[in-house]
N, C-alpha and C positions, 0 to 999 in steps of 0.2 A: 889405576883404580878399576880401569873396568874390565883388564884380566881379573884381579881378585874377585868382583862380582861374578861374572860368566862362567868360573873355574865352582863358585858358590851355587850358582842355579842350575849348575850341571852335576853338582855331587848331590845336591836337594831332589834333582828330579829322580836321578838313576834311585837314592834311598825312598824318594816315593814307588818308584815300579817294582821293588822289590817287598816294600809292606804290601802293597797290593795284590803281586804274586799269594805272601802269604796268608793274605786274607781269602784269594780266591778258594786255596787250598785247605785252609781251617774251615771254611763256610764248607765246602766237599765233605770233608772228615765229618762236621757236625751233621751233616745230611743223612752219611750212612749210621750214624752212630742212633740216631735217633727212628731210623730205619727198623736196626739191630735192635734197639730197644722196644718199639713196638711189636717187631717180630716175637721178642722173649716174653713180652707180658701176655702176649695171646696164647701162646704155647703154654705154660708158667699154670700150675694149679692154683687156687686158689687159697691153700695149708701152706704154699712154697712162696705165694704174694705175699701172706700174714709174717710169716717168718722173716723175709728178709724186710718186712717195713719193720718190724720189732729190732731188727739188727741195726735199722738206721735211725732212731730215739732213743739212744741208751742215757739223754739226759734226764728222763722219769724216774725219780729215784724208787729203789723196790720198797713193796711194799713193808719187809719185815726191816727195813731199817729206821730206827728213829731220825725224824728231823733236827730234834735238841736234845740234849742231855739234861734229864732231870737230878735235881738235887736229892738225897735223900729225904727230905722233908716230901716230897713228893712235887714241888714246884720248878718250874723252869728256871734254870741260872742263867 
């Protein structure tokens, strides 16, 4: 029993040092990334800021579309 335990808390530890690896690694990435992004927004005109926040809420529906289809009577169905 206490090979299977010991063989258990050594395959637990090594997959602990390897999420950790990865964490160290993703935590780095998001470092530059958010680097990179501060970098582009200062550079980034202010017609090219408008624009790409317009690109990321395309859930506003436009304005020449109806939200309901009217009946001919002229009332909402």
């Amino acid at each position: 029993m206490d090979l299977v335990k010991n063989h258990l808390m050594y395959a637990v530890r090594e997959e602990v040092e390897l999420l950790k690896e990865q964490i160290r690694e993703l935590v780095e990435k998001n470092s530059q990334l958010e680097r990179e992004n501060t970098l582009l927004k200062t550079l980034a005109s202010p017609e090219q800021l408008e624009k790409f926040q317009s690109r990321l809420s395309p859930e506003e529906p436009a304005p020449e579309a109806p939200e309901t289809p009217e009946a001919p009577g002229g009332s909402a169905v």
